[in-house]
VOGU-3710 file (C-alpha; in Angstrom, 3 decimals, decimal comma):
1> xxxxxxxxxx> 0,000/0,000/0,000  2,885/2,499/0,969  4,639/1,319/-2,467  1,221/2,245/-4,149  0,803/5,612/-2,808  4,851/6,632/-3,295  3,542/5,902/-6,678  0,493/7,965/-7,076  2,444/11,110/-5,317  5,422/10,584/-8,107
11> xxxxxxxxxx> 2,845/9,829/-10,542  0,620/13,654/-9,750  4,034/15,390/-9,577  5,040/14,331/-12,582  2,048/16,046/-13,931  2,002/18,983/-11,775  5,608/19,291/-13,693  4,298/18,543/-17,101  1,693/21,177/-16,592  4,096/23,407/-15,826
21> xxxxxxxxxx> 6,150/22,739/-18,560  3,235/23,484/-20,752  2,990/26,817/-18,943  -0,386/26,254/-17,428  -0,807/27,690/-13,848  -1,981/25,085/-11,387  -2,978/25,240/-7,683  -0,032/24,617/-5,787  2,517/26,665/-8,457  -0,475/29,709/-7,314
31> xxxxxxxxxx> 0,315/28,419/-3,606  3,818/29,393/-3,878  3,245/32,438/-5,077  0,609/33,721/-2,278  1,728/35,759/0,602  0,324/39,168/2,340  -1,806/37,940/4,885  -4,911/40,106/5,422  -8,211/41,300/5,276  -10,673/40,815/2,221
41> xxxxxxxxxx> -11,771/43,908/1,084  -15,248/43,556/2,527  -13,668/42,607/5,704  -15,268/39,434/5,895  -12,578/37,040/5,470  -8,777/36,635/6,037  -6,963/36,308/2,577  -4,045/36,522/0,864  -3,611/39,706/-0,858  -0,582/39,433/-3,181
51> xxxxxxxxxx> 0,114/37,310/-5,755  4,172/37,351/-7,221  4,652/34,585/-9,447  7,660/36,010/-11,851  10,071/33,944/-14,232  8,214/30,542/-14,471  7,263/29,908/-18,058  3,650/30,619/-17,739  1,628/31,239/-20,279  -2,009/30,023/-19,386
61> xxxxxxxxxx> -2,961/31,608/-15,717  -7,135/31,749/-16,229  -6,699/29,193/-12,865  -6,263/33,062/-10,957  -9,761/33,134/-12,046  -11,253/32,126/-8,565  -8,462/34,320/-7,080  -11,145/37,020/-6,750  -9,263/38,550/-3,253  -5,932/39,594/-4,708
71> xxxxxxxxxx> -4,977/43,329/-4,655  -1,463/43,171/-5,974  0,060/40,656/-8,541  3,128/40,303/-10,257  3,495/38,321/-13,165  6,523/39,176/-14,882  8,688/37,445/-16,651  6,305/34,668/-17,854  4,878/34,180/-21,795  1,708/35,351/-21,103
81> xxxxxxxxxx> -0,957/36,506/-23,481  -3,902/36,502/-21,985  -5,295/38,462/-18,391  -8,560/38,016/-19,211  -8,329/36,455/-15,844  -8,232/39,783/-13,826  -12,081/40,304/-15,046  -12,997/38,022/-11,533  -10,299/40,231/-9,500  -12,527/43,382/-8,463
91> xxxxxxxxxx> -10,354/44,504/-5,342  -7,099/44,338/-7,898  -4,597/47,517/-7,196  -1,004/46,655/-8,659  -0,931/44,766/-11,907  2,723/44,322/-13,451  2,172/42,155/-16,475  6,283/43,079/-18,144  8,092/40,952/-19,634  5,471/38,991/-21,370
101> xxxxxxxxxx> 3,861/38,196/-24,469  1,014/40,250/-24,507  -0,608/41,698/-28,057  -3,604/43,995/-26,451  -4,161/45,324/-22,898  -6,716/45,941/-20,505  -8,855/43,103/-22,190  -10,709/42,711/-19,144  -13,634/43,970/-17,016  -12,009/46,858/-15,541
111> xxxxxxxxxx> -11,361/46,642/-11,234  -12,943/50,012/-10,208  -9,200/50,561/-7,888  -6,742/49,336/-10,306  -3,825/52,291/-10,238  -0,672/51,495/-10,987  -0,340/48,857/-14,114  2,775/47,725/-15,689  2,690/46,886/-19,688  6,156/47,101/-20,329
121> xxxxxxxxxx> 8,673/44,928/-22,686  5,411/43,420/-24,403  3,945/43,427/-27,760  1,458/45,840/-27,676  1,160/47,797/-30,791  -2,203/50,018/-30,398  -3,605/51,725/-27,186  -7,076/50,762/-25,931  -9,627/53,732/-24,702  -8,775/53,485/-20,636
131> xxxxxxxxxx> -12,362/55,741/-20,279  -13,624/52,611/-17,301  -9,841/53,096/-15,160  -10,586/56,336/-13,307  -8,356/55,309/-10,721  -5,085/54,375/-12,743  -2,331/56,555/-11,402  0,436/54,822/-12,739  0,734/52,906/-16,334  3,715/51,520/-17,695
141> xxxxxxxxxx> 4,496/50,534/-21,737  7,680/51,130/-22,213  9,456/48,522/-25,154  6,257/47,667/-26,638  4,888/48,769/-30,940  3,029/51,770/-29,965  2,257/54,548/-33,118  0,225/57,003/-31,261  -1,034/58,019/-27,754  -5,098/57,981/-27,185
151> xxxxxxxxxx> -7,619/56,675/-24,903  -6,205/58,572/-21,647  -8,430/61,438/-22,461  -10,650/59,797/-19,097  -7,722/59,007/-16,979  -8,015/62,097/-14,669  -5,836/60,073/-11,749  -2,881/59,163/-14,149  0,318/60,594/-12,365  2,946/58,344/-14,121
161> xxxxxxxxxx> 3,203/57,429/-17,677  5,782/55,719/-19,293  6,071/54,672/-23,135  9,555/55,327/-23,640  11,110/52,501/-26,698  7,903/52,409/-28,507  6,963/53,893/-32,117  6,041/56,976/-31,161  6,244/60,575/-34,009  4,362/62,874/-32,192
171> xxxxxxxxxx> 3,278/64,155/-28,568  -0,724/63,928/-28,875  -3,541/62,567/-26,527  -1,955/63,657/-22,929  -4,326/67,229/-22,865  -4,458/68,565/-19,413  -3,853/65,095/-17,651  -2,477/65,209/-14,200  1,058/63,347/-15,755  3,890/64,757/-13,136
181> xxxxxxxxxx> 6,676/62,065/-14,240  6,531/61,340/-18,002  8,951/59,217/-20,235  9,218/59,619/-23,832  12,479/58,211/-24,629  13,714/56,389/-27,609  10,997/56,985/-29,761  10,654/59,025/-33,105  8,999/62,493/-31,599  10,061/65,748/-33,424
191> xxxxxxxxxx> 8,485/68,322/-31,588  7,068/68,538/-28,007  4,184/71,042/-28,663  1,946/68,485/-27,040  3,176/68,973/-23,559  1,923/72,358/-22,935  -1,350/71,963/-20,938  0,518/68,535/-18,754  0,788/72,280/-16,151  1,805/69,347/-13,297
201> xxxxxxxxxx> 4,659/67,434/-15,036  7,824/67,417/-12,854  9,750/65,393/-14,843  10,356/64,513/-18,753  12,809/62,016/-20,302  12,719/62,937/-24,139  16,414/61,809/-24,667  16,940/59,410/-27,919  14,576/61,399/-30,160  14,402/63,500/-32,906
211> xxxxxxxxxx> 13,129/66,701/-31,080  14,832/69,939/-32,332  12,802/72,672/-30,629  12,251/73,036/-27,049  8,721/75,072/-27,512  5,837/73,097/-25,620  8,037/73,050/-22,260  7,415/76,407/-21,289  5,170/77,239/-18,574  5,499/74,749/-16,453
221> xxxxxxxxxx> 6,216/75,398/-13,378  6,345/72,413/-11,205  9,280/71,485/-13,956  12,084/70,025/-12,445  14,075/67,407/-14,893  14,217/67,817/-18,484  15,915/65,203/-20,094  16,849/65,765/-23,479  20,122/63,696/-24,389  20,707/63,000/-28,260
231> xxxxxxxxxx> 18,049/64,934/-29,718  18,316/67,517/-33,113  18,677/70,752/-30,612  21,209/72,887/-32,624  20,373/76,828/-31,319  21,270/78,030/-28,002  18,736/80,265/-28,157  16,118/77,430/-27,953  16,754/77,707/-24,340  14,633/80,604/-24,249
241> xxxxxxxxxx> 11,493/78,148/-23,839  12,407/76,842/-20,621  14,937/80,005/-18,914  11,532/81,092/-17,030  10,451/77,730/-15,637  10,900/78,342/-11,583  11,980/74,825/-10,226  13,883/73,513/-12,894  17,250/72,168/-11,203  18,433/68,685/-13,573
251> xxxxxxxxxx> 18,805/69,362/-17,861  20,564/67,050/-20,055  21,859/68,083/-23,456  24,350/65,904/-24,039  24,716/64,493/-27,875  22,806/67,166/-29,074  24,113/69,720/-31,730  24,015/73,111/-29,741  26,909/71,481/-27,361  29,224/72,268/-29,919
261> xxxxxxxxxx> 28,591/76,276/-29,909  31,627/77,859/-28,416  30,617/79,016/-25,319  28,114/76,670/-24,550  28,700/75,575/-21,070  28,551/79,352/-19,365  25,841/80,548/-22,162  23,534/77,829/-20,893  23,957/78,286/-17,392  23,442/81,623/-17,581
271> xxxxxxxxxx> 20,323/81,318/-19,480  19,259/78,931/-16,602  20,790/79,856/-13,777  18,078/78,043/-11,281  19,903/74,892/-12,779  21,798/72,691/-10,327  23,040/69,650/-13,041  24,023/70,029/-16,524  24,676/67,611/-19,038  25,274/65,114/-15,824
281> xxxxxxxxxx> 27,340/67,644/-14,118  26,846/69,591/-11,112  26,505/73,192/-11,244  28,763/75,028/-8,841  28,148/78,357/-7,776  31,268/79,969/-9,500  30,484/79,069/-12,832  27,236/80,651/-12,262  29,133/83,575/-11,267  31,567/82,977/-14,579
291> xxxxxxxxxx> 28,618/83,109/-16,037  26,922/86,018/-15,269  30,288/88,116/-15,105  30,741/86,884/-18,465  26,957/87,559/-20,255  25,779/89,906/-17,928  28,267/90,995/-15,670  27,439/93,367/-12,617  28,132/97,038/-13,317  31,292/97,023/-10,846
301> xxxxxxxxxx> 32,740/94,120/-12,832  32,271/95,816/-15,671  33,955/99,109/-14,348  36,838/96,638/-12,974  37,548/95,393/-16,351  37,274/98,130/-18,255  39,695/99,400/-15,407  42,109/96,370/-16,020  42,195/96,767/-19,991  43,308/100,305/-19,262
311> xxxxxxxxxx> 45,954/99,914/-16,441  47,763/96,930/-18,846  47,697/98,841/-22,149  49,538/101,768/-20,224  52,011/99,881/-18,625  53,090/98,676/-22,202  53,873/102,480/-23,049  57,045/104,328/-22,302  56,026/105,777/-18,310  57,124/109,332/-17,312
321> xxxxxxxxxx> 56,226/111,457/-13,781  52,733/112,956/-14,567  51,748/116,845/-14,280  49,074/115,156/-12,302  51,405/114,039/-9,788  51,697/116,305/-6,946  54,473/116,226/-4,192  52,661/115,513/-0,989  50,875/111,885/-1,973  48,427/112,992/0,897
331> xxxxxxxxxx> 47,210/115,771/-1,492  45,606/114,108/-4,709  45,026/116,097/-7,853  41,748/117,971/-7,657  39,279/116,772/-9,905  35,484/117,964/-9,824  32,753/114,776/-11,323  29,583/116,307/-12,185  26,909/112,777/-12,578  23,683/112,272/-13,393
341> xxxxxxxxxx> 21,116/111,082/-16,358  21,284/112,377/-20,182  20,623/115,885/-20,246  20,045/116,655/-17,219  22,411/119,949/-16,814  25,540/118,592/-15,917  27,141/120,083/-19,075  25,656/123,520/-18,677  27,037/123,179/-14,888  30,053/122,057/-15,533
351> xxxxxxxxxx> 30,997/124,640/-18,318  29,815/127,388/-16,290  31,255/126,419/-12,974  34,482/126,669/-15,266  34,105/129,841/-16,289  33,040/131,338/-12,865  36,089/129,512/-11,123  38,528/130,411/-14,735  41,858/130,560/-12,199  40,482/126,725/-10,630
361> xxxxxxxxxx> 39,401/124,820/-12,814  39,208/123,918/-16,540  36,756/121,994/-18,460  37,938/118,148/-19,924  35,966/117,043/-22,655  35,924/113,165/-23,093  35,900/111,293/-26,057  32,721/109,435/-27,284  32,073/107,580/-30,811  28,205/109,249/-30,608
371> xxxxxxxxxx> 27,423/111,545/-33,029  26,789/115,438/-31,864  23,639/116,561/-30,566  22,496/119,530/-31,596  24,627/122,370/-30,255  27,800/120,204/-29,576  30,984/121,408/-30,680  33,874/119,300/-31,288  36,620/119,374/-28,815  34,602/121,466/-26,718
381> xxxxxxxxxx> 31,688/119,418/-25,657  33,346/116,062/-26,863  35,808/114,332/-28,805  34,140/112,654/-31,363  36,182/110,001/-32,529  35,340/106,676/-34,817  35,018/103,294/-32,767  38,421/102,723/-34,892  39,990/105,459/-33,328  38,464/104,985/-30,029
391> xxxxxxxxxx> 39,724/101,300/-30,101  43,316/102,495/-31,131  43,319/104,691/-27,973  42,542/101,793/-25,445  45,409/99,730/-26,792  47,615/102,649/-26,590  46,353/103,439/-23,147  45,439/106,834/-23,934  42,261/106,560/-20,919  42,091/106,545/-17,748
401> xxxxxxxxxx> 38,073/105,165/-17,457  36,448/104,383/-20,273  32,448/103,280/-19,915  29,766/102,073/-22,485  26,407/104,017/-22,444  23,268/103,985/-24,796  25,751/101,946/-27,171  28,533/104,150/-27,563  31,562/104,072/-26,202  32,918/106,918/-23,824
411> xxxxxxxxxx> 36,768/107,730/-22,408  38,318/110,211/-20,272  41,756/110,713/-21,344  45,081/111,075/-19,557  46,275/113,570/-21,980  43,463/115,747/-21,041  43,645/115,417/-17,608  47,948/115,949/-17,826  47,218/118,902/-20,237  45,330/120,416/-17,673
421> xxxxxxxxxx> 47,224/120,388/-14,344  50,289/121,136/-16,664  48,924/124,881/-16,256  48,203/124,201/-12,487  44,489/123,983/-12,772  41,922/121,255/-11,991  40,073/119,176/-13,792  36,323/119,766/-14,304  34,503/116,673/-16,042  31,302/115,403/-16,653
431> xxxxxxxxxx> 30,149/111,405/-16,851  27,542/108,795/-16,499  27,330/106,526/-13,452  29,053/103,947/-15,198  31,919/106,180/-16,150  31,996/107,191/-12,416  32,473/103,326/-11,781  35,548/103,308/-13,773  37,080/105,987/-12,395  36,293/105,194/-8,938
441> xxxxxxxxxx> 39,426/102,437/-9,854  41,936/104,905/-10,237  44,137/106,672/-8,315  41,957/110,238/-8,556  39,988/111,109/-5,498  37,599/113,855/-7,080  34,835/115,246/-5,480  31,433/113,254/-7,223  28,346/116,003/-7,307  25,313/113,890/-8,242
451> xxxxxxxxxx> 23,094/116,356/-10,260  19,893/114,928/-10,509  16,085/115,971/-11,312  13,869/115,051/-8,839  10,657/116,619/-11,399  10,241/113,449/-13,564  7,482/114,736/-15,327  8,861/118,301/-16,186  12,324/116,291/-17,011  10,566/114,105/-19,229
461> xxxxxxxxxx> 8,710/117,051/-20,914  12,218/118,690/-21,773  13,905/115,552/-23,318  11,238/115,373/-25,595  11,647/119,476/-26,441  15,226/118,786/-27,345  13,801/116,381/-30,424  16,798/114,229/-30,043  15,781/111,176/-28,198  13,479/108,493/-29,378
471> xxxxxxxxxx> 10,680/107,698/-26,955  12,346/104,350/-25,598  16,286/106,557/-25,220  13,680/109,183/-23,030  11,808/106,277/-21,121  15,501/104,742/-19,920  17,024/108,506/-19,232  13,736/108,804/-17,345  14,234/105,447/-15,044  17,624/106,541/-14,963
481> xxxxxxxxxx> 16,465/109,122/-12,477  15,254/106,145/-10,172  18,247/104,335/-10,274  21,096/107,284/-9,379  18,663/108,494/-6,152  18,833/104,447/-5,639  22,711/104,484/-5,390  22,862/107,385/-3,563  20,661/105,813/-0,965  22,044/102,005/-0,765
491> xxxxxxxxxx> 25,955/103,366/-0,855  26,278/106,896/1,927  29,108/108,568/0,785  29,554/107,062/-2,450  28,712/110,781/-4,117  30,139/114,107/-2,338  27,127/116,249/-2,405  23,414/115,680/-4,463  22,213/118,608/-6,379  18,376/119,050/-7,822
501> xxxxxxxxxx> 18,388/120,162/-11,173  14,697/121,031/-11,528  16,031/125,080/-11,643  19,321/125,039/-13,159  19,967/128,637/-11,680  19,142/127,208/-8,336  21,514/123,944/-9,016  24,530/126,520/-10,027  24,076/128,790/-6,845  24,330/125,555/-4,986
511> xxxxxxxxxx> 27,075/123,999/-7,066  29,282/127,147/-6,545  28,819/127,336/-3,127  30,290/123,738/-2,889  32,961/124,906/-4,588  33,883/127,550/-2,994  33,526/125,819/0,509  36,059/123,066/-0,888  38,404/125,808/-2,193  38,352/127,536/1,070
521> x> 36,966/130,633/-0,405
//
């Protein structure tokens, strides 16, 4: 009897194993795969909830039929084609169906709390309408035959979708779905258009495509990893689309044309300087200062250069005591700055605190590559040079500051300075704030007088009497106004007196009494 029964056991595991071998799913290859003690869904009975059965050959599971309980099962791994099975599993939550041999998807009766599903490394070449899965948060079909997105258009729960190594040409079918992570890699997609209303997405893989444009990516402000390695992108400027997006910290460009732009590294930083990784490469915080001193520098840095250039084009010339150079190194050459915004008196000041103070001081025109205004005399007002010329004179080191303003360029020259205090008189100039920048590097210590209109209206009014300024030069020369009262009240002391312009004849009997107070008069 014992021999008998050794028999019948060897004999029903021998078919248990041909089964198997057959792929078909029987009861106690299901046993080994149950675990997750717990509570039906009702709350009626104690069950096993999950179901992980991955790697065994399967191909025929409708056995999970009567496994009406199970909330999470994982059947990867197998040569499946067929879930029609999960139709009897109403309580279902996790499906992950990879790695199998599926043709179609969500051919079953839909479980009202299915959420996250995973489709990937099948078949599947067409998408099914998903109207009945309300709940599905997460779907997965990456490495499957898929031409086209459609049938989310109901799917106002889906977080996660993945469908990267598909067929995909275009971005269509994701309007205004609540998608935060979303991967679109290694697929055929040109443009990326499609992606404007997804206003949660947080992250994007688009690497491996075709995509050549980053328009579709702007506005969205959750943003925070953009992933666009070997794409088409060949213009830096295409960074544009996404410099505005707030919490954007992770890009990847790499293998895409625009990498080989000289410059690239700093000119996309700059553009996106919320950026912490680039190109798989963290971000420090000096080359976003490279950066910005490089494509936007801050107006000291600017003056400091400009100040540099100078100081090593003189030292190349032949070097000789200056007029300017007095004996007691505690007394510094007297030099009188008159400041402020475009035509806003500091000429008619400057010439006229000249005259009235002949035995003092002398007027020191700079040179400029504008064109005169109206009224300007050569060598009196300015010297009005070419840019050729005014070039030639920085690499001679002909300036002591030299400052950019409304897009020309502007230099104060040693030779004017030296001519003057080689008759024992001061120097009287006037400049812009960026010219007083400059020559804030030097050795000078002149008095700064910061003459200013505090009347924007009636200053506005007489720019556009002179009929020389467009409306956009007299709207910045107007702002202009903001900004020098600004500096005067963020830096104390950086300007020797402040002078309202609003009544020249008032500004002058002011101006002169400064004067004479500082000439002990």
């Amino acid at each position: 009897e014992d021999e008998q029964e050794e028999d019948g056991e060897e004999e029903e595991e021998s078919e248990r194993s041909e089964g198997r071998l057959e792929g078909l799913l029987d009861e106690v290859t299901a046993a080994e795969g149950l675990h997750t003690l717990g509570y039906s869904a009702p709350g009626t009975e104690y069950v096993y909830l999950h179901l992980t059965l991955p790697g065994r050959e399967l191909r025929d599971i409708n056995i999970l039929s009567g496994y009406i309980h199970l909330q999470k099962m994982e059947i990867s791994s197998n040569k499946i084609n067929d879930l029609s099975c999960v139709s009897h599993m109403p309580y279902l939550i996790e499906l992950n169906a990879s790695k199998n041999e599926l043709t179609t998807y969500f051919n079953f009766k839909a479980p009202k709390n299915l959420r996250e599903v995973d489709f990937s490394h099948n078949r599947i070449p067409k998408m099914q309408d998903l109207s009945a899965y309300h709940s599905l948060s997460k779907l997965l079909l990456d490495y499957n035959e898929i031409e086209e997105i459609q049938g989310l258009e109901m799917c106002h729960s889906l977080t996660q979708l993945g469908l990267s190594h598909n067929r995909l040409t275009a971005v269509r079918g994701l309007e205004n779905l609540p998608i935060r992570i979303l991967n679109l890699s290694f697929n055929q997609i040109e443009k990326v258009t499609g992606l404007k209303s997804l206003k949660t997405l947080q992250q994007v893989d688009l690497s491996c495509n075709k995509i050549n444009s980053l328009q579709g990516l702007e506005e969205h402000e959750l943003l925070e990893v953009i992933n666009l390695e070997d794409n088409q992108v060949a213009e830096l400027s295409e960074l544009k689309w996404i410099e505005d997006l707030p919490l954007l910290r992770v890009l990847n460009l790499l293998k895409n044309p625009l990498q080989e732009q000289g410059g690239y590294w700093l000119s996309a930083i700059f553009t996106l300087l919320q950026i912490t990784e680039l190109d798989l490469k963290k971000v420090s915080v000096e080359e976003k200062v490279d950066a910005v001193n490089r494509w936007d520098p801050p107006p000291e840095v600017v003056a400091a250069e400009d100040h540099r250039i100078n100081i090593l084009s003189n030292i190349l010339q032949p070097q000789r005591v200056l007029d300017s150079t007095l004996p007691d190194a505690e007394d510094p050459y007297p030099m009188l700055v008159l400041l402020g915004p475009l035509v806003c008196g500091k000429r008619e000041l400057s010439l006229k605190i000249c005259r009235q103070f002949k035995t003092f001081f002398r007027f020191g025109p700079c040179h400029t590559t504008r064109t005169a205004y109206f009224g300007e005399e050569n060598r009196l007002d300015y010297y009005f040079i070419s840019q050729e010329e005014f070039d030639q004179m920085v690499k001679a080191g002909k300036f002591l500051a030299t400052y950019k303003y409304g897009g020309h360029c502007y230099g104060l020259a040693r030779d004017t300075v030296e001519s003057i205090a080689r008759e024992g008189l001061a120097t009287c100039v006037h400049l812009e704030i960026e010219g007083v920048r400059s020559l804030k590097k030097t050795y000078f210590k002149p008095k700064y007088i910061l003459v200013v209109p505090k009347d924007k209206e009636k200053y506005e009014q007489h720019l556009r009497r002179t009929g020389l300024f467009t409306r956009p030069e007299i709207e910045e020369a107007v702002s202009r106004v903001d900004m020098y009262l600004q500096i005067n009240q963020d830096f104390p002391g950086y300007f020797d007196a402040i002078i309202n312009t609003d009544e020249l004849d008032e500004a002058f009997t002011e101006l002169s009494l400064f004067v004479k107070v500082n000439l002990g008069l």
